[in-house]
Backbone as ProteinMPNN parsed JSONL, in Angstrom:
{"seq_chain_A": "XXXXXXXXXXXXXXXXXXXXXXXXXXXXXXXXXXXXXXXXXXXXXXXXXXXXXXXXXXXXXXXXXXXXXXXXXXXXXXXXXXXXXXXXXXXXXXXXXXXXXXXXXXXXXXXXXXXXXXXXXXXXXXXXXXXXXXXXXXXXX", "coords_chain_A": {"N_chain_A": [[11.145, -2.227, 18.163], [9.244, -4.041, 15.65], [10.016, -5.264, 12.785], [7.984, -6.346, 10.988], [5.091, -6.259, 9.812], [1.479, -7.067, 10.384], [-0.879, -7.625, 8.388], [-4.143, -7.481, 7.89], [-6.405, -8.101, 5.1], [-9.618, -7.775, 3.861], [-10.898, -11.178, 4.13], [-8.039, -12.065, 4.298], [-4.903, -12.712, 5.367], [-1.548, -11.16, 5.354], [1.901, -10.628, 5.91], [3.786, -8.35, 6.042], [6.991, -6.882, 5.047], [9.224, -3.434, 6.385], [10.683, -1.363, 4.405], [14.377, -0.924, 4.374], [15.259, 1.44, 2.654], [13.445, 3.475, 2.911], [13.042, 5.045, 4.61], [11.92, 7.791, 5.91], [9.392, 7.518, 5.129], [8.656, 5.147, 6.384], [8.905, 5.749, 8.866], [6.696, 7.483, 9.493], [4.782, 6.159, 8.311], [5.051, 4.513, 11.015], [3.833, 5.919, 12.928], [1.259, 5.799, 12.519], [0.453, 3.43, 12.634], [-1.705, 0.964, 15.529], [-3.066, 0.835, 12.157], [-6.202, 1.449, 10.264], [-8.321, 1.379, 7.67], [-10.222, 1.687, 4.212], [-9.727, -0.316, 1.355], [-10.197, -0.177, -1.945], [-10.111, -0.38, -5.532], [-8.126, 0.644, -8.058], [-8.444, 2.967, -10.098], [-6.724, 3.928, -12.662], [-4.387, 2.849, -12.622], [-4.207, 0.317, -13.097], [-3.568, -3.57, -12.247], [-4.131, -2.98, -8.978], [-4.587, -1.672, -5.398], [-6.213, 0.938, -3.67], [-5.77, 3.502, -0.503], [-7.382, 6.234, -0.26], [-5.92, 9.625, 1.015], [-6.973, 11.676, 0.338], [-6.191, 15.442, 1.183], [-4.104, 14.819, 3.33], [-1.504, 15.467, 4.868], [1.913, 14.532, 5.23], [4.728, 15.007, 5.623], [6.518, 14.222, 3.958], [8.687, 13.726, 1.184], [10.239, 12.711, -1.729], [11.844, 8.91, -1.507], [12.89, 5.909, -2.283], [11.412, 5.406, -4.626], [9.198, 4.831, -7.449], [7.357, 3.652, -9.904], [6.631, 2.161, -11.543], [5.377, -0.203, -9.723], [5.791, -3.56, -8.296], [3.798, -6.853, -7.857], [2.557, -7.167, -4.906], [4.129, -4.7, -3.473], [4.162, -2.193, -1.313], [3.128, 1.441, -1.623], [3.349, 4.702, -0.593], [2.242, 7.682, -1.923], [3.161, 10.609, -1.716], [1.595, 13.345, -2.382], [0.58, 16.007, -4.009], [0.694, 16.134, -7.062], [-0.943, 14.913, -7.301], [-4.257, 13.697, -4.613], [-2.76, 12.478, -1.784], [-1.833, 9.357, -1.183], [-2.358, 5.751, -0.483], [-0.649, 2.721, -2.224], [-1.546, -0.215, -2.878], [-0.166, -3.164, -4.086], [-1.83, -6.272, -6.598], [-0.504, -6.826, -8.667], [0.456, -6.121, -12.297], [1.347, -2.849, -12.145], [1.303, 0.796, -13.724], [1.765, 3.325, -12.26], [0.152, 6.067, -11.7], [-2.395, 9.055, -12.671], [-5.166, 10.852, -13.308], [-3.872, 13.146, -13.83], [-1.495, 11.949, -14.934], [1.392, 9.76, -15.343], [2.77, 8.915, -12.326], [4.936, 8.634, -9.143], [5.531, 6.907, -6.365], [6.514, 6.327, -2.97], [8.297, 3.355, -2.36], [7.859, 1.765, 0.313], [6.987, -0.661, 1.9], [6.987, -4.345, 1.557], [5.167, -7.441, 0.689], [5.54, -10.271, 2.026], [4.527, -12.89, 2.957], [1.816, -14.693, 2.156], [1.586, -14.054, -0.493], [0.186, -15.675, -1.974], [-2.606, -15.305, -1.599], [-3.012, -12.704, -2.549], [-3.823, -12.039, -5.344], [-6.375, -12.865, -5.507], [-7.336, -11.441, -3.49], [-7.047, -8.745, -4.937], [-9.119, -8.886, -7.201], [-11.671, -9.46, -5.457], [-11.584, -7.228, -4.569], [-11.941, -5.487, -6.679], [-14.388, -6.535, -7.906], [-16.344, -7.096, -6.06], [-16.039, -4.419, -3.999], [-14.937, -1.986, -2.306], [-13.164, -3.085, 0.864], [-12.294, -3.738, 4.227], [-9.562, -3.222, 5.782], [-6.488, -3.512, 8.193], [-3.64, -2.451, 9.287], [-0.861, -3.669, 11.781], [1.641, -4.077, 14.075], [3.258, -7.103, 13.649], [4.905, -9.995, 15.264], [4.937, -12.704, 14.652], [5.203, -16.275, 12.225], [2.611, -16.299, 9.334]], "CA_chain_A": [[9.941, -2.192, 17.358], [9.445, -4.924, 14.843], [9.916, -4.79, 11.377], [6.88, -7.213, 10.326], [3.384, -6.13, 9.852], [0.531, -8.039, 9.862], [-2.035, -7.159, 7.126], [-5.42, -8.194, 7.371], [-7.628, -7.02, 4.039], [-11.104, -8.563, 3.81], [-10.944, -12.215, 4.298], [-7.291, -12.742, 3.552], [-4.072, -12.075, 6.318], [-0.656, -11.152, 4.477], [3.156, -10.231, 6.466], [4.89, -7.175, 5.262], [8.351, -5.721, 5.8], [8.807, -2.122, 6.083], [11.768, -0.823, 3.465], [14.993, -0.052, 4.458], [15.119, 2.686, 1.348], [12.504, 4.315, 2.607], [13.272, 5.003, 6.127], [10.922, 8.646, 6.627], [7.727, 6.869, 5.058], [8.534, 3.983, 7.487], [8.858, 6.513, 10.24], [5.662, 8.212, 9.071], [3.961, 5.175, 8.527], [4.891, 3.498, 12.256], [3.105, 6.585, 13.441], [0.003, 5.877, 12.103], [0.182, 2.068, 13.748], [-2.15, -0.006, 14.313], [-4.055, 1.713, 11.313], [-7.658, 0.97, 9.985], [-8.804, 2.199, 6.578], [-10.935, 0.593, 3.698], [-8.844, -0.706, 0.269], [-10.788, 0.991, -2.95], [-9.846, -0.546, -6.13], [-7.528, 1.604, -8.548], [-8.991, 3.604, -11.364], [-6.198, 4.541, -13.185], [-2.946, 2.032, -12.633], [-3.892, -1.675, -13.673], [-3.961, -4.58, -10.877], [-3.781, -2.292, -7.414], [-6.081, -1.031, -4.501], [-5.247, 1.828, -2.967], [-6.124, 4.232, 0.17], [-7.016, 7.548, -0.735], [-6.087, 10.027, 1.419], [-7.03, 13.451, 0.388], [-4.838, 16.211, 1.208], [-3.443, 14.64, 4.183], [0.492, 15.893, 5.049], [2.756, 13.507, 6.08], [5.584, 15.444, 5.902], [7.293, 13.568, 3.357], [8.905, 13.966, -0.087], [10.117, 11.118, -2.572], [12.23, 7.744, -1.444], [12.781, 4.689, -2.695], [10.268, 6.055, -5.446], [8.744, 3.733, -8.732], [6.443, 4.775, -11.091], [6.327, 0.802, -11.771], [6.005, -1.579, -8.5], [5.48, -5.15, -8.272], [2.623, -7.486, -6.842], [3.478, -7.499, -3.163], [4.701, -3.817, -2.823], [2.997, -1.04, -1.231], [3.795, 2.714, -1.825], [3.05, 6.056, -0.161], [2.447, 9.131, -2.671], [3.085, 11.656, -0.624], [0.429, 13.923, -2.525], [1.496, 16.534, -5.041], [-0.088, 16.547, -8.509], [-2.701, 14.311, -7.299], [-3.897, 13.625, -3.822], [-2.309, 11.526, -0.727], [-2.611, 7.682, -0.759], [-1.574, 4.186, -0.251], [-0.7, 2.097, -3.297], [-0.928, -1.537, -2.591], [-0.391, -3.73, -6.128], [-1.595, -7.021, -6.757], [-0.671, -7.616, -10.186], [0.768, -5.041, -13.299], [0.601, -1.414, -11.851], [1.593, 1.672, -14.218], [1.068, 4.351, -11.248], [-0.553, 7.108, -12.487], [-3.915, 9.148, -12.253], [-5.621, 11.782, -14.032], [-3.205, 14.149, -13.843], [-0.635, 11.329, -15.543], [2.368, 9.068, -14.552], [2.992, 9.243, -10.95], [6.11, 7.823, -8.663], [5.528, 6.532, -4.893], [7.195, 5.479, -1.937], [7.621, 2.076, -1.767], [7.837, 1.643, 1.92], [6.526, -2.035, 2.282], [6.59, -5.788, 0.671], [4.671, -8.716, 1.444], [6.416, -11.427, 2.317], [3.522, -13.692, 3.049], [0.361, -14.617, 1.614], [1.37, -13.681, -1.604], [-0.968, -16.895, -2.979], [-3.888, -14.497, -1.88], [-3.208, -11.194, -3.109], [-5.055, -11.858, -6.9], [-8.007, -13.311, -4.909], [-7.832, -10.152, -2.586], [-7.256, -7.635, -5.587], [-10.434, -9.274, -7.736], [-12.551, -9.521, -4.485], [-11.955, -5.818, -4.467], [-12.573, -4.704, -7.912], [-15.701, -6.857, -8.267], [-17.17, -7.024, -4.504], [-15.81, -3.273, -3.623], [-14.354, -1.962, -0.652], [-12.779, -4.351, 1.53], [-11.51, -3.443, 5.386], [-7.694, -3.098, 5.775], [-6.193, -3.166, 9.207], [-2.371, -2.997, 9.85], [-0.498, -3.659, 13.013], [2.786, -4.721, 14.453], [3.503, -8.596, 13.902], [6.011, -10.747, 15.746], [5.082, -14.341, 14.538], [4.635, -16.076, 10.743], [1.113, -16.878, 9.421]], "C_chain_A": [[10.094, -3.157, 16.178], [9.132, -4.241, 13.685], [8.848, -5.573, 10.374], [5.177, -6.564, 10.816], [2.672, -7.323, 9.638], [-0.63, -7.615, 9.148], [-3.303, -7.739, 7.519], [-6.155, -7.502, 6.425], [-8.664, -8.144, 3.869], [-10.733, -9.366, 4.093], [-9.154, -12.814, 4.668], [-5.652, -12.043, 5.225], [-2.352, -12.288, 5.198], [0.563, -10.537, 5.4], [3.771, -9.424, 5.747], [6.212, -6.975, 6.02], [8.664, -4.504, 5.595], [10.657, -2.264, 5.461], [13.013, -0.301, 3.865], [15.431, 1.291, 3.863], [14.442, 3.447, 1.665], [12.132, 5.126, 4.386], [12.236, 6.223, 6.849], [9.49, 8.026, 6.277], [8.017, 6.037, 5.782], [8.264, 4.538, 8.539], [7.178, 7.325, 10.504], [4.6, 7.617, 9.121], [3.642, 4.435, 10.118], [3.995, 4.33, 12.89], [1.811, 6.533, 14.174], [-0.706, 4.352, 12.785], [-0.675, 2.426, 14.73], [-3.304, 1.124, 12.939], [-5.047, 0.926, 10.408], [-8.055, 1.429, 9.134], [-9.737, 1.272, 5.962], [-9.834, 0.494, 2.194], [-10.285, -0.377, -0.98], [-9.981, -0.295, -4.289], [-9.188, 0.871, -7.189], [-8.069, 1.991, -9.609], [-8.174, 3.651, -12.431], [-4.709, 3.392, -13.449], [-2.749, 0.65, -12.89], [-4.449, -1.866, -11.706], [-3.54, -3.732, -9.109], [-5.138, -2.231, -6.536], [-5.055, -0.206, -3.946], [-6.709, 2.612, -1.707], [-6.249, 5.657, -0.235], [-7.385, 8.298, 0.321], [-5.876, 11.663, 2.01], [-6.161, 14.546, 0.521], [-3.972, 15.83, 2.388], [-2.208, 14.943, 3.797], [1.099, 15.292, 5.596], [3.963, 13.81, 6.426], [6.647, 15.382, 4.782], [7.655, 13.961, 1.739], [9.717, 12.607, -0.865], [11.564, 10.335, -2.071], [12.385, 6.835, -2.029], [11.63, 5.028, -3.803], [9.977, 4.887, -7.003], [7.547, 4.056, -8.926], [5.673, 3.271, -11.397], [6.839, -0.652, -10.625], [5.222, -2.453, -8.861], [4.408, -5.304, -7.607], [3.832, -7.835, -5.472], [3.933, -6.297, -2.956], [3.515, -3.139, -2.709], [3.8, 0.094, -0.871], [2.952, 3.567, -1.288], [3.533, 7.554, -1.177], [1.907, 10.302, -1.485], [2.34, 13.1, -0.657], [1.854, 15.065, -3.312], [0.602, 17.486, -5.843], [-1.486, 15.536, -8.212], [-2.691, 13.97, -5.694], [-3.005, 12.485, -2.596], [-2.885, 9.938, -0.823], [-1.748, 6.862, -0.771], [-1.941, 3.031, -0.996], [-0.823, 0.593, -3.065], [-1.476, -2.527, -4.119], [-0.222, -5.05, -5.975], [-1.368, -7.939, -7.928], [0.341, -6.422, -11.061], [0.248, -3.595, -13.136], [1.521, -0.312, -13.226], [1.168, 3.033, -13.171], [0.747, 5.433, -11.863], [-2.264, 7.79, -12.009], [-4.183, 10.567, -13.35], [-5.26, 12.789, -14.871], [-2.171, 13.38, -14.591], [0.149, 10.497, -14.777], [2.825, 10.118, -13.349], [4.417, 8.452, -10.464], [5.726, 8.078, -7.304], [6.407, 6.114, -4.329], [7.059, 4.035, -1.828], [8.283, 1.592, -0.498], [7.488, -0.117, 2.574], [6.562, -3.188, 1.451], [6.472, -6.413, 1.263], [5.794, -9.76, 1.351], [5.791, -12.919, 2.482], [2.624, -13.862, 3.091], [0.294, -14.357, 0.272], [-0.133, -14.823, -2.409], [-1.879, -16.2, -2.743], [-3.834, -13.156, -1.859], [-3.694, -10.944, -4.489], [-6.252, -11.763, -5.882], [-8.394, -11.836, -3.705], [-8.628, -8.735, -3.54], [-8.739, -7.918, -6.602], [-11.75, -9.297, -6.414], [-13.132, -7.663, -3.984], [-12.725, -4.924, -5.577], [-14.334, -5.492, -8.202], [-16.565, -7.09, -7.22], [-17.381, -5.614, -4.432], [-14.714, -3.35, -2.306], [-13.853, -2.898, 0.404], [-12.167, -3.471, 2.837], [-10.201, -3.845, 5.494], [-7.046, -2.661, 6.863], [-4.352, -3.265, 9.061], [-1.59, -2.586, 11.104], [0.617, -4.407, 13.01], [3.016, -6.59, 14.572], [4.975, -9.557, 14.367], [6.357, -12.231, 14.918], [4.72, -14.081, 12.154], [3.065, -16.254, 10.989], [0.797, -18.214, 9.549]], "O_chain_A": [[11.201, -3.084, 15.643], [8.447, -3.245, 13.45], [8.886, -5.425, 9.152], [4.498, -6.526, 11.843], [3.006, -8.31, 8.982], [-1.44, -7.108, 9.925], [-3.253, -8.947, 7.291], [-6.591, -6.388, 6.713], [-8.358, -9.331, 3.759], [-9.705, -9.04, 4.685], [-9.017, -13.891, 5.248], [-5.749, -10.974, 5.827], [-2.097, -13.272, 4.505], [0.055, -9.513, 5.858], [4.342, -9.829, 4.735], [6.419, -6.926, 7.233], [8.417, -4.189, 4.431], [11.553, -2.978, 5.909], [13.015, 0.927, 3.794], [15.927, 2.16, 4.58], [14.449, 4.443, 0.942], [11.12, 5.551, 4.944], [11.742, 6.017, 7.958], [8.566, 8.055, 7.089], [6.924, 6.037, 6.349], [7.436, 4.025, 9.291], [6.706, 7.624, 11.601], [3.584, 8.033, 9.677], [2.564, 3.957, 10.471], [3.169, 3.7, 13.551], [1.357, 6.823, 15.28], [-1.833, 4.158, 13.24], [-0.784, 3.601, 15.082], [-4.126, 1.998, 13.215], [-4.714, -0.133, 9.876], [-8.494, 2.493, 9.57], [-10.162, 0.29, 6.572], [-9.093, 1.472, 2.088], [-11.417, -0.429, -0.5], [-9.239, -1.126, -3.765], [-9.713, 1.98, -7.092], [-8.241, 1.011, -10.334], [-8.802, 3.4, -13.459], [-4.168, 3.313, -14.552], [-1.722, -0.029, -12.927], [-4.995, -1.275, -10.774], [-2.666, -4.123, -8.335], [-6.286, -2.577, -6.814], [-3.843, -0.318, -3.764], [-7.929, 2.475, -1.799], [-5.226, 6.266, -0.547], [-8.505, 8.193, 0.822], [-5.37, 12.35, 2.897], [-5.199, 14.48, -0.244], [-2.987, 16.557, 2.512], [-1.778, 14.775, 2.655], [0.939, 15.395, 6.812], [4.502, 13.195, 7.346], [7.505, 16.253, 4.635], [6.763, 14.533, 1.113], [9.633, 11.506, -0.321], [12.551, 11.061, -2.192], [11.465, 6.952, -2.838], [10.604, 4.57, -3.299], [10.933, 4.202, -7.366], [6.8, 4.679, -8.173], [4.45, 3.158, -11.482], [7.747, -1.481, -10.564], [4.205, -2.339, -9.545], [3.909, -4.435, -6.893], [4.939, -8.301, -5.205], [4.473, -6.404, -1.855], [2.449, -3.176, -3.322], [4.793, 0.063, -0.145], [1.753, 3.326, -1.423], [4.577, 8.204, -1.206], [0.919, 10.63, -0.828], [2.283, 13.884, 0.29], [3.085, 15.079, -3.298], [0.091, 18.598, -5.712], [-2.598, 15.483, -8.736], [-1.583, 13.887, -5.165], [-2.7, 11.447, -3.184], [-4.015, 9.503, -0.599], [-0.554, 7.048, -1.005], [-2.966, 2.373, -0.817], [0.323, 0.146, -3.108], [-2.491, -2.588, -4.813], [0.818, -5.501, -5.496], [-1.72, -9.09, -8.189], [1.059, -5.779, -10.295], [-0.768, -3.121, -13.644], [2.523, -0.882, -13.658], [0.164, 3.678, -13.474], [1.418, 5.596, -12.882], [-3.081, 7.236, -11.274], [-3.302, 11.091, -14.032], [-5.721, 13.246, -15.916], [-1.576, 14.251, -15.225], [-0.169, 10.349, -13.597], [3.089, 11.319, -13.298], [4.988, 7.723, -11.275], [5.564, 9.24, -6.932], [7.256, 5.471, -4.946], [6.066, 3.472, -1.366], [9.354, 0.988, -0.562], [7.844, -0.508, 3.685], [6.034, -2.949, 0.365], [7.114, -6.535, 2.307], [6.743, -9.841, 0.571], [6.417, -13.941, 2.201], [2.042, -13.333, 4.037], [-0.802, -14.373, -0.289], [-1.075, -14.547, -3.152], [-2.523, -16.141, -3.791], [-4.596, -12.485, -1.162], [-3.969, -9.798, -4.844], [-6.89, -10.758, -5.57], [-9.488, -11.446, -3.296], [-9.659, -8.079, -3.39], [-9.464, -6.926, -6.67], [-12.881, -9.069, -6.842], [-14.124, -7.121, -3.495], [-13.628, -4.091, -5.501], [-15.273, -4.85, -8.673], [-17.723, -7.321, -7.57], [-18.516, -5.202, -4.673], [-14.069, -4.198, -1.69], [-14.787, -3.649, 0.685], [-11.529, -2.469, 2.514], [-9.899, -5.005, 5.213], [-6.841, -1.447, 6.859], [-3.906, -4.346, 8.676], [-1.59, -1.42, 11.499], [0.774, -5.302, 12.179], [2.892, -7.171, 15.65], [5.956, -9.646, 13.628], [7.444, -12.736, 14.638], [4.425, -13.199, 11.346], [2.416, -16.33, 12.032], [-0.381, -18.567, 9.608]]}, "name": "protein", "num_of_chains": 1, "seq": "XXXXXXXXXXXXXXXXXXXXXXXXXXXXXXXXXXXXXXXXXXXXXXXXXXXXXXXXXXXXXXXXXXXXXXXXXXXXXXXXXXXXXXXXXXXXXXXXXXXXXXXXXXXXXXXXXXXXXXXXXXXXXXXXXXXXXXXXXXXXX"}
């Protein structure tokens, strides 16, 4: 099973690698392969978009965990104090939500495309919603 995703979010295609650190959200995540959601802009954490997804149970409890990830990572809060979702940050995140500072899984980093992950995360906050597919990738972009 390969260890490269291929991202597509709205317009833009980006290569991830899944985390060795984080090995049950990877397992949790391959599951869910190929998976289809929409990307949301973040309310609460600075430059991100995230998946929110409700009380879903994944099984999981904290990994490779950061409170403060980079542009290019994406994290799985495995739901808690606030609910289930999927962090993806293209810029200065402080994770957090209503309820206060948070800490996620970070399970994934891009590897390629970074040059359009601003232009993704602004396309989100000031367009909206954007479609977000990911699936198993062999090749580069």
């Amino acid at each position: 099973m390969s260890n490269t995703l291929l991202i597509t979010a709205g317009p833009f295609q980006f290569l991830a690698e899944f985390e060795a650190d984080a090995p049950q959200t990877v397992q949790a995540f391959r599951k869910l392969l190929p998976y289809e959601q929409k990307l949301i802009h973040v309310r609460w954490s600075g430059e991100g978009m995230w998946i929110p997804l409700g009380t879903t149970d994944l099984g999981l409890s904290f990994e490779n965990h950061t409170a403060h990830p980079s542009a290019g990572q994406i994290l799985l809060y495995p739901g808690g104090f606030s609910e289930t979702e999927i962090l993806f940050c293209y810029g200065g995140v402080a994770f957090a939500s209503k309820m206060g500072a948070l800490a996620a899984n970070h399970f994934l980093t891009i590897t390629a495309g970074m040059s359009n992950l601003r232009a993704l995360g602004e396309k989100v906050l000031w367009e909206g919603a954007q479609p977000v597919h990911f699936e198993s990738a062999d090749e580069d972009l």
